[in-house]
PAZAPA-4460 file (N, C-alpha, C; in steps of 0.05 Angstrom, whole numbers, plus 32768, in hexadecimal, padded with zeros to 4 digits):
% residues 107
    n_x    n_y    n_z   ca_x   ca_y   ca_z    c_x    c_y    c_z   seq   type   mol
   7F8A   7D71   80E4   7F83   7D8A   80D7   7F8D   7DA1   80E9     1      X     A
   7F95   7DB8   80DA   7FA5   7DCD   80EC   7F91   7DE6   80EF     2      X     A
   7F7A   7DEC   80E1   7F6B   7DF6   80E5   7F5F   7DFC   80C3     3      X     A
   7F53   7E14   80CD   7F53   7E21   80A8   7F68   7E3B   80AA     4      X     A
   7F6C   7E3F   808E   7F8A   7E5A   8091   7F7D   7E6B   807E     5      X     A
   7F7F   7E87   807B   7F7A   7E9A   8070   7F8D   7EA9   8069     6      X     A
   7F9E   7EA7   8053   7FBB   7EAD   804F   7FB5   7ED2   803C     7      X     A
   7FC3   7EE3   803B   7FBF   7EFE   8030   7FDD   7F04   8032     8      X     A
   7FDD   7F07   8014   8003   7F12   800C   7FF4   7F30   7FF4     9      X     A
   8007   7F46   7FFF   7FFE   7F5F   7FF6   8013   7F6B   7FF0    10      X     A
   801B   7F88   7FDC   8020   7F92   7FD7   801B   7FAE   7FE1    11      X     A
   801B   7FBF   7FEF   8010   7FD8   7FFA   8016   7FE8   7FE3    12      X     A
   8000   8004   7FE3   7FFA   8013   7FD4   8021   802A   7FD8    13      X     A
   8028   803A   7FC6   803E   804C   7FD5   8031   8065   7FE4    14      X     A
   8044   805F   7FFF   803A   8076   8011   8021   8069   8026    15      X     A
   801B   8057   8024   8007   8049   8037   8019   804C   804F    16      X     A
   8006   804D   8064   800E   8049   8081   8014   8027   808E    17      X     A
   8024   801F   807F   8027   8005   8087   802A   7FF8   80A2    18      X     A
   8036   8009   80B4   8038   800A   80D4   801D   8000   80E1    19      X     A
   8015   8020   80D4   7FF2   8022   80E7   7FDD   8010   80DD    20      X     A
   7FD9   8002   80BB   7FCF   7FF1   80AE   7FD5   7FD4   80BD    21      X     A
   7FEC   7FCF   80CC   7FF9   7FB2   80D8   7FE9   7FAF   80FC    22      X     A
   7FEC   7FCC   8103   7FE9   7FC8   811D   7FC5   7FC7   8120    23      X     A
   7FBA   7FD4   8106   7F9E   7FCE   810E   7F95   7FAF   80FE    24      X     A
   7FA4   7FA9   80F9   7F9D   7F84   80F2   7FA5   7F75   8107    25      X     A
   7FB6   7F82   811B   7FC1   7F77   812D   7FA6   7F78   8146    26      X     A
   7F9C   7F91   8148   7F84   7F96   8157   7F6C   7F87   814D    27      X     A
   7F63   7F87   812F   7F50   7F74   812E   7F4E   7F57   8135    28      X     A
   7F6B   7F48   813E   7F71   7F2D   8139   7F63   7F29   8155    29      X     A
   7F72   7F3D   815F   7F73   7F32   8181   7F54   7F41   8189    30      X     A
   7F4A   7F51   817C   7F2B   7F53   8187   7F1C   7F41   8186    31      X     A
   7F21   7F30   8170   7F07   7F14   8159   7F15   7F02   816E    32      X     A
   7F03   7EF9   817B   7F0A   7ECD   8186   7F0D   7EB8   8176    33      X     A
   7F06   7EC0   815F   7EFB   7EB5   814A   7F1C   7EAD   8138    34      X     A
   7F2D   7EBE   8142   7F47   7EC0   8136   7F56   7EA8   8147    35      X     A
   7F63   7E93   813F   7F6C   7E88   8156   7F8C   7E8D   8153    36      X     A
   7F9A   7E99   813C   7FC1   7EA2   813A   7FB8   7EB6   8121    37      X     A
   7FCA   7EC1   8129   7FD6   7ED0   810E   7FF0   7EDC   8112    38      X     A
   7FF9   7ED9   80F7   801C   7EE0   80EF   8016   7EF1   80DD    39      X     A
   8028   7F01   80D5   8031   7F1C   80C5   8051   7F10   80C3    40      X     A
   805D   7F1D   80A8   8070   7F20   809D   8076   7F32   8082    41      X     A
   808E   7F3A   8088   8099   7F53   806F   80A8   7F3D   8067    42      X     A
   80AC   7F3B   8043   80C5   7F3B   8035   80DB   7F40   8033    43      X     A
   80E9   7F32   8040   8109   7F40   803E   8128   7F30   802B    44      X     A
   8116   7F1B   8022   812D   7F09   800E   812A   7F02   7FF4    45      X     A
   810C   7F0B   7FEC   80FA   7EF6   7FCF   8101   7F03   7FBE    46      X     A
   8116   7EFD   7FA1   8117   7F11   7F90   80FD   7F13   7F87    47      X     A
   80FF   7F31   7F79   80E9   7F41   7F6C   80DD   7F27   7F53    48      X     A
   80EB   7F1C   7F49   80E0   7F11   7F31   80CC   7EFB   7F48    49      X     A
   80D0   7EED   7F65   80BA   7EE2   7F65   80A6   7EE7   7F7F    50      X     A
   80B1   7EFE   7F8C   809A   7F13   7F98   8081   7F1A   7F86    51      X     A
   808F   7F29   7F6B   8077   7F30   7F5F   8073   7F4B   7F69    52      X     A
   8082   7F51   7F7B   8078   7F6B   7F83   8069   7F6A   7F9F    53      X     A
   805E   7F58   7FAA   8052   7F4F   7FC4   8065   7F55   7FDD    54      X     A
   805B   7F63   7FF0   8072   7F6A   8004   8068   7F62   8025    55      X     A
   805A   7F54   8028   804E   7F51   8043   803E   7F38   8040    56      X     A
   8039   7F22   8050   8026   7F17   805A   8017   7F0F   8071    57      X     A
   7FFF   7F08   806E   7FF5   7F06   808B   7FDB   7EEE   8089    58      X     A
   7FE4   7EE0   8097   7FDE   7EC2   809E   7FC8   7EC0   80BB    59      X     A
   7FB7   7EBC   80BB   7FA1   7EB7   80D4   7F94   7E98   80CB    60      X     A
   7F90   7E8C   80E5   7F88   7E78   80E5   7F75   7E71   8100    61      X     A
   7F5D   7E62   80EE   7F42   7E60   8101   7F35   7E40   8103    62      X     A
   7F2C   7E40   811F   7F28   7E22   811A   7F12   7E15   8103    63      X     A
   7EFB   7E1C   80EE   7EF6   7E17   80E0   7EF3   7E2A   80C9    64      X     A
   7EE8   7E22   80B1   7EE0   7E37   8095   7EC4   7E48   80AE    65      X     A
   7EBA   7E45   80B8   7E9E   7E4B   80C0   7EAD   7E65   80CE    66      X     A
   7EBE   7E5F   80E1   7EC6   7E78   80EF   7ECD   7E8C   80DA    67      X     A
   7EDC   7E85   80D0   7EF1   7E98   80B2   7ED4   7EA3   80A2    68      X     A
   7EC8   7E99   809F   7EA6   7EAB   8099   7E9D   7EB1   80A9    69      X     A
   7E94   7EAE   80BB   7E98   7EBF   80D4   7EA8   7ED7   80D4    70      X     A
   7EBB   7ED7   80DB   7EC9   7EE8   80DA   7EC7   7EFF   80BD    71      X     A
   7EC8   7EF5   80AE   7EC2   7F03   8096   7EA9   7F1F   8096    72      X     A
   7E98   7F14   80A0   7E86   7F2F   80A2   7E7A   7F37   80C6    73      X     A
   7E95   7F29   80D7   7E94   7F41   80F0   7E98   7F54   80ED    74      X     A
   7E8C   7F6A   80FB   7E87   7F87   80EC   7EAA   7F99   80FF    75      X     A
   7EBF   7F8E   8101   7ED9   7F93   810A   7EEA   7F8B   80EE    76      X     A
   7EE0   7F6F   80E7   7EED   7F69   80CC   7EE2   7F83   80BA    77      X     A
   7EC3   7F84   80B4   7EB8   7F8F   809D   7ECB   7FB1   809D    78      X     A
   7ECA   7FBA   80B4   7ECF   7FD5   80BC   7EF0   7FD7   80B4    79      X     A
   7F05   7FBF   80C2   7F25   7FC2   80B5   7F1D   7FC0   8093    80      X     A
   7F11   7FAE   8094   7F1E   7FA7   8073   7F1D   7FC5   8063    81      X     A
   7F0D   7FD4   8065   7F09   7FF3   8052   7F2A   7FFF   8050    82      X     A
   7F2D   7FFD   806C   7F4A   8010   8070   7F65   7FFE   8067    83      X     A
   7F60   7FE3   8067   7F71   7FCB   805E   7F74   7FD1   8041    84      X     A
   7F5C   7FD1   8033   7F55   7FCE   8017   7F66   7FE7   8008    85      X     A
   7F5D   8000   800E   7F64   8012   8007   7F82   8017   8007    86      X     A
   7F97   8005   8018   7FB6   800B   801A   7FBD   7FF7   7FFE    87      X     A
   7FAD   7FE6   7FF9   7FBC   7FCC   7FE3   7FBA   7FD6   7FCA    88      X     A
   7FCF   7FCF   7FBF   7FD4   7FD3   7FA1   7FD6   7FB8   7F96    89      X     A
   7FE0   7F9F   7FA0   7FD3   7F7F   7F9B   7FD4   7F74   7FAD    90      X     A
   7FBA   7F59   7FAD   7FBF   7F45   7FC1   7FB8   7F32   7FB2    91      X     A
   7FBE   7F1E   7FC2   7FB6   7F00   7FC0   7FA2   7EF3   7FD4    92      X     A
   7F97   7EE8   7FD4   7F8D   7ED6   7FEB   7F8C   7EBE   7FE7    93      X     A
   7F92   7EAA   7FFF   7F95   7E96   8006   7F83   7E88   8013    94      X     A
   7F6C   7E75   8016   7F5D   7E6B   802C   7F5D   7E52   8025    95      X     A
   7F63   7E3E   803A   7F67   7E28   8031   7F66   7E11   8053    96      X     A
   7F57   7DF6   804D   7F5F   7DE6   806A   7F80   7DE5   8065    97      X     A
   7F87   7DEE   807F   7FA9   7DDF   807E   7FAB   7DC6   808B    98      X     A
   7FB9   7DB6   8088   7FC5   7D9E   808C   7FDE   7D9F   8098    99      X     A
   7FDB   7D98   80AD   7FFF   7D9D   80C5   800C   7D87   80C5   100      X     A
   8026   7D7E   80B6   8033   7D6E   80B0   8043   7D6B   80C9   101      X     A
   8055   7D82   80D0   8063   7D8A   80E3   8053   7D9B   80F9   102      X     A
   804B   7D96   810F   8049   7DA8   8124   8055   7DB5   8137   103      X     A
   804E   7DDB   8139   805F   7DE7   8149   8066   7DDA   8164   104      X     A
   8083   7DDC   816A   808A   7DD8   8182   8084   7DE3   819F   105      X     A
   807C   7DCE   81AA   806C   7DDE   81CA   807A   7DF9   81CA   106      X     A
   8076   7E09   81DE   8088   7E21   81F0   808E   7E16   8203   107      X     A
***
């Protein structure tokens, strides 16, 4: 088992501060222990017909569902999500155990 994953593909509102919206997800990750990776990514190849319109995702992964609830109502999560919420025009979410077929390669 690779942990549990908490997958979020969004669409930003037009005119959102997408910069300053990235770097404070970037600050919540690394404040929470509870976070054990997270990745971010922009769209830059998916035609529109299967984006959907979705332009960013962001992937965190924790060693169980218990942390990921956990995490859910630490009051760093509770407090981003307002300013998170307010930039989206759609999301998705993802939570799911992953299963690591392939494992990343040492460093």
């Amino acid at each position: 088992m690779a942990g549990f994953k908490h997958l979020v593909t969004v669409k930003f509102k037009e005119g959102s501060a997408v910069d300053d919206i990235i770097k404070g997800m970037e600050k919540l990750v690394a404040d929470v222990d509870l976070v054990k990776s997270f990745e971010w990514g922009q769209d830059m190849e998916g035609p529109e017909m299967l984006t959907q319109g979705y332009t960013h995702s962001f992937s965190m992964t924790f060693d169980k569902k218990e942390d990921y609830a956990a995490f859910q109502t630490h009051p760093n999560h509770v407090e981003y999500s307002a300013t998170f919420s307010a930039a989206i025009e759609k999301i998705l979410v993802l939570c799911f155990s992953a299963v690591q077929i392939k494992p990343t390669p040492s460093a």
